[in-house]
N, C-alpha and C positions, 0 to 999 in steps of 0.2 A: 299247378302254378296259379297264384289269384290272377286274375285279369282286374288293371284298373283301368278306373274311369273314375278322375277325381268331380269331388259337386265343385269343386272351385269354375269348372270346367264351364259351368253355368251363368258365372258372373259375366258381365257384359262389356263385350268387346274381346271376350276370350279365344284366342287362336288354339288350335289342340297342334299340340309338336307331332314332331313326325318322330320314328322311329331311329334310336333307341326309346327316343323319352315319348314315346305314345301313353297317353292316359293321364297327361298335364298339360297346362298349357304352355305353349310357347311363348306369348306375348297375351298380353290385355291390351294392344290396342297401339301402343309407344313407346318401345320397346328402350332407346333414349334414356324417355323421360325413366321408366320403368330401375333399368341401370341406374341412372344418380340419385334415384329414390331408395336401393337398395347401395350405393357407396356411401351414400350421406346416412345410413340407417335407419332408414323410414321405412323400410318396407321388409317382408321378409318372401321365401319361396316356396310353393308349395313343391315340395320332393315325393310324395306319396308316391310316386310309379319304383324307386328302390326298395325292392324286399327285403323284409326284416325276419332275421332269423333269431331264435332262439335258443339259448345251450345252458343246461341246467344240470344238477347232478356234482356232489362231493370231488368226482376229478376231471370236471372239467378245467382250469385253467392250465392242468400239467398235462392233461388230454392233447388239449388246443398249442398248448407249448413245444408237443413232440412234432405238431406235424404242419405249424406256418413261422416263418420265417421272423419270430419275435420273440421276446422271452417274455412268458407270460405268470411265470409259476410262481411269484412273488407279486403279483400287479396288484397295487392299492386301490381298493372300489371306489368307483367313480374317474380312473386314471382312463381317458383315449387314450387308444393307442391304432398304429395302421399293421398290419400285417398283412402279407401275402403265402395264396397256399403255390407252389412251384412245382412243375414238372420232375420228373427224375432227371431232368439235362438241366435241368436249374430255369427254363422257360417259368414265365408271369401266368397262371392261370387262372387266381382270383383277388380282389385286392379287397381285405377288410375292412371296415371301421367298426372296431369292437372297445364295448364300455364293459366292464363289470360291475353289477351294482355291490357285489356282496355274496349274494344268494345265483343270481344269474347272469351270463354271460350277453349282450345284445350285440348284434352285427346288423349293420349295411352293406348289402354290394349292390353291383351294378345290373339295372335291369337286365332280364333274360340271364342272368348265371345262377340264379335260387337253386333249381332243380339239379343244376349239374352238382352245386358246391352239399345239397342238404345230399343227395344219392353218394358223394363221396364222404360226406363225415360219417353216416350211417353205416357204410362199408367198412371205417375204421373204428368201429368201435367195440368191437372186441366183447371183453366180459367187465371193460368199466363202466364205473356209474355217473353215465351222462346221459341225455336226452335230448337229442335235436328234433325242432321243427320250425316248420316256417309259418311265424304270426302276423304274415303281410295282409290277411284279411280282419285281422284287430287294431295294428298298430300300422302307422305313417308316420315317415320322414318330414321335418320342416327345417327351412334353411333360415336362421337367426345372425345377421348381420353384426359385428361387435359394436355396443352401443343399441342395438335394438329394441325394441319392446320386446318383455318377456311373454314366451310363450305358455299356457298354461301346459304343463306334459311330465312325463317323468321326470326327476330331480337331477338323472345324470345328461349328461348331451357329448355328443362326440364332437371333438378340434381337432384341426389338421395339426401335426405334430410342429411344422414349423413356428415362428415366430409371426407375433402380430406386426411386428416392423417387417419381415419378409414377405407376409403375404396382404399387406398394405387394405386396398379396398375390400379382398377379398376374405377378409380374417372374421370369422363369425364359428358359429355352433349348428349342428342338426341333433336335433329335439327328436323325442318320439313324443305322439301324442296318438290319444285313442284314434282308431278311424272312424269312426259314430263321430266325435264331435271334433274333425278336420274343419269343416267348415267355419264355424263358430268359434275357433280358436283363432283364427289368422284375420288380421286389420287388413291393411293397406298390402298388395302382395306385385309381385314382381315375378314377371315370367323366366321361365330355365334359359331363354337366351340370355336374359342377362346377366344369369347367373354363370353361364359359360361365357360370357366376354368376360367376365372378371377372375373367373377360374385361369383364364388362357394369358392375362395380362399378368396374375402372378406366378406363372411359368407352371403350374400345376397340372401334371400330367392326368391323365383318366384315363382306366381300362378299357380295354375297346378303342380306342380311339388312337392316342399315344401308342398301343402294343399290337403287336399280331402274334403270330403262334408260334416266333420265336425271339419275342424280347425278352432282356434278362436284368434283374433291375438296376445293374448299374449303369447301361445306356438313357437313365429316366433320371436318374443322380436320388434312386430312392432307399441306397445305402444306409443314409443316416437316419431319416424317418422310420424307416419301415423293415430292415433287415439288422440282429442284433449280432453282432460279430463272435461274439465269444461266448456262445448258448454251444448245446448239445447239439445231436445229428437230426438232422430234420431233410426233409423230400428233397433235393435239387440243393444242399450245402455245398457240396463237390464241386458246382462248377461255380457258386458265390466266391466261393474261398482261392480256387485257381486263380480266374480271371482278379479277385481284388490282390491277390498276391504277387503273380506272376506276369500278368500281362494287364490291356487296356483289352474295352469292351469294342467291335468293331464297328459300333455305332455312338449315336450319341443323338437328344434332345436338343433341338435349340429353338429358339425364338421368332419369329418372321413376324417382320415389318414390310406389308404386301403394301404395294404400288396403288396409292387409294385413287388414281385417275379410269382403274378399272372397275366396273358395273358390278361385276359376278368376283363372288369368294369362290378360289377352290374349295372340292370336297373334299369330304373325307376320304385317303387313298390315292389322290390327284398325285402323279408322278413328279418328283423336284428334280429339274436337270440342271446340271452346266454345260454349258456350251456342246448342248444338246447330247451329252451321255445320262445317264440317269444316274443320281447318287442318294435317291431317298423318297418318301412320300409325307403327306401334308396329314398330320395328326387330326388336330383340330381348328377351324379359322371361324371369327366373327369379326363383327363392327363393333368397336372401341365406343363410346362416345366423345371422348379424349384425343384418342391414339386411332384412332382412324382403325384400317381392316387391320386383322391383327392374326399370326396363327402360331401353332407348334407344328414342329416338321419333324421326321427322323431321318438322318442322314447319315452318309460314312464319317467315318471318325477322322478322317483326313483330310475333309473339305475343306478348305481356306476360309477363316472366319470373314475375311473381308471380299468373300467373293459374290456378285450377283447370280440368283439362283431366280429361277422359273418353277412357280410352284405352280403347277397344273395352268401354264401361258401365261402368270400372273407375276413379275417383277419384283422378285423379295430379296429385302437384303437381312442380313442373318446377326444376333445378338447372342451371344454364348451362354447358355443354362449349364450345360454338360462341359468339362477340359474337353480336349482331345488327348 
């Protein structure tokens, strides 16, 4: 696995995040100011700590089609798309962002999942002709705000599949650009906090954080982006197709609007209770510059959307992402 350690890291006033996102920075310094430099499209993010995989080879897109939860086998180069690879119980166990140029396949996931996700395609690859590796010591991620300055980098860039009216401040592109000239590519930049207060404001779920070892994507409402209904058999189809059929998911996504009179954000994992039972934990929470703290929580599907919840002692009240 590369280990990084971006040069951005050098610039002054640069805070180094903590883990997951070790090997960028958290903040330069203003994190605020950072945020509406990156709403308003001033700024962009350095993402270089997401590993970038590679997938090359005549079958890959019908390869990659048998076995993540997207229909890939006709996909127009240069088309993002999200897909997920799934457990046999239909559990989340990696989440894509893969471009096609044409000739090759490019993915994003999330730090620390490279080695699991490249050791499992390698396993499934049989006698086709594909080739995986991971080019996270060539290539890095940047995060280009819509409206931003372009980045110099490959010609394709991956989009979140929603709408730019759905995902409001947060609607931009991730570039690949050499890792030799990360540095020299990127103007005015904005740290991954703010890049997750804005992720978390347009209700935008992220792996690790949003999920544990048994989420399934419709408690993330990641049905329509990221799982194609009516493709062939693929890893964990069984329980997509039950639960979208026959039943409701026993959890569900929502929103939290935390009590900004309190000092401390829950963490990730902090217990969400009512009246002091537990019905969930706190996904991911930051400071808004707007909206004050702000977080995603997962909760039982039955919670009362207008009920005051305690996320990790901290007073939130709940905005619906997910039905129940």
């Amino acid at each position: 696995m590369y280990a990084v350690s971006s040069p951005l890291l050098s610039r002054p006033g640069a805070v180094p995040a903590e883990p997951p996102d070790e090997g960028v920075a958290a903040h330069y310094g203003d994190p605020y100011r950072e945020q509406r430099a990156l709403a308003e499209g001033r700024a962009s993010v350095d993402l270089s700590h997401r590993p970038v995989i590679r997938v090359s080879g005549s079958d890959r897109l019908s390869w990659l089609h048998s076995l993540t939860t997207q229909h890939l086998t006709d996909l127009a180069p240069r088309t993002p798309v999200q897909a997920l690879v799934l457990s046999p119980h239909g559990h989340i166990e990696h989440d894509l962002h893969l471009v096609d140029d044409g000739q090759t396949a490019w993915i994003t996931v999330e730090p620390g999942t490279a080695t699991d996700l490249v050791a499992f395609l390698d396993k499934m690859r049989f006698m086709l002709r594909v080739e995986v590796a991971d080019v996270s010591a060539e290539w890095a991620g940047v995060w280009v705000p819509a409206g931003g300055a372009d980045v110099p980098g490959k010609e394709h860039a991956w989009r979140h599949p929603r709408t730019a009216e759905e995902l409001g401040e947060y609607a931009g592109r991730e570039v690949l650009v050499p890792r030799a000239r990360l540095a020299d590519a990127l103007g005015p930049v904005a740290g991954v906090w703010a890049h997750e207060a804005l992720r978390i404001a347009a209700h935008v779920p992220r792996h690790g954080f949003e999920t544990d070892h048994r989420t399934i994507p419709h408690e993330l409402g990641l049905l329509a982006p990221a799982v194609h209904l009516n493709k062939g058999c693929y890893r964990g189809q069984e329980t997509v197709a039950r639960v979208h059929n026959l039943g409701r998911p026993p959890r569900r996504m929502v929103f939290l609007h935390l009590d900004g009179s309190m000092l401390d954000l829950p963490g990730h994992g902090a217990e969400i209770t009512l009246e002091g039972r537990a019905v969930g934990y706190v996904g991911s929470a930051a400071w808004h510059y707007e909206l004050g703290p702000i977080g995603l929580g997962i909760i039982k599907r039955n919670t009362a959307n207008d009920a005051t919840l305690l996320a990790g002692g901290v007073p939130a009240a709940v905005e619906v992402v997910v039905e129940a």
